[in-house]
C-alpha positions in Angstrom: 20.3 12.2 0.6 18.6 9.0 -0.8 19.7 5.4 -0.1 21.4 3.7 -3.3 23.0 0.8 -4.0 25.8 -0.8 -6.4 25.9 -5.0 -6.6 28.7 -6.7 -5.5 30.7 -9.9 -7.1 28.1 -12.0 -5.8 25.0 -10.4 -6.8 24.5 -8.9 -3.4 23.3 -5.0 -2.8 25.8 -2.7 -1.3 23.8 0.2 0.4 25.3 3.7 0.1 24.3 6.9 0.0 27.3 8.5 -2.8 25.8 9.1 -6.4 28.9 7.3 -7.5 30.9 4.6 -5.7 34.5 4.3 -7.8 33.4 4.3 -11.2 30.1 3.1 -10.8 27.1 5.0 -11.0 24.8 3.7 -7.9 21.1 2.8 -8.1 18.2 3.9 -6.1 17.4 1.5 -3.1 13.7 3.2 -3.2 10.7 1.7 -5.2 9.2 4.0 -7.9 6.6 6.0 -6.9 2.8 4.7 -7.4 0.1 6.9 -8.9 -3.9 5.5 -9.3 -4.3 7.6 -12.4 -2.3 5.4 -14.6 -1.8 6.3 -18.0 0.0 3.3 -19.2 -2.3 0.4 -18.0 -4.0 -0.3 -20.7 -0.6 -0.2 -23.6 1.0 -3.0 -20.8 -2.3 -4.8 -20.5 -2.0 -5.5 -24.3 1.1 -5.9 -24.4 1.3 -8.8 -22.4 -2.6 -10.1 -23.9 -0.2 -10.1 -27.3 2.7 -12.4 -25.5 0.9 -14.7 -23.4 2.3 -13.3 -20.5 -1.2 -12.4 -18.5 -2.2 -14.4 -15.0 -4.8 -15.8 -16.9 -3.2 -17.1 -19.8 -0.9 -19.1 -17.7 -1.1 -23.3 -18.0 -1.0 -23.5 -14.0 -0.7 -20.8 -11.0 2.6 -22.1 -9.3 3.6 -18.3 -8.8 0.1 -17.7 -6.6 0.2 -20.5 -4.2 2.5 -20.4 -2.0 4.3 -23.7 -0.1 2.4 -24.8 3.2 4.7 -26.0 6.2 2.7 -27.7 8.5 3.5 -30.4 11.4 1.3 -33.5 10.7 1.8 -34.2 14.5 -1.2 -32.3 16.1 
């Protein structure tokens, strides 16, 4: 048994562990699995080089930096 998931009216997961929930077919709730040895890098690397879609090739790095909530009374 895996954990899966349908999406509500709102957007929201809805955790279950059926195959199919009415007549939906459910989704897995786990991540793909990672492998080192990957054989694709280098066909996505160019893929984004060709649309501008790299880190690097980005006008500013809003999606790094992350906000910082501080108190100014210390």
């Amino acid at each position: 048994m895996h954990l899966m998931y349908t999406l509500d009216n709102q957007g929201k997961r809805v955790y279950t562990l059926k195959k199919v929930q009415g007549a939906e077919v459910t989704k897995s709730a786990h991540p793909a699995r990672f492998s080192p040895d990957d054989k694709y890098s280098r066909h996505r690397v160019t893929l984004k080089k060709r649309y501008g879609l790299l880190i690097t090739q980005q006008s500013t790095l809003y999606h790094r930096l992350q906000p910082t909530y501080y108190s100014t009374n210390h």
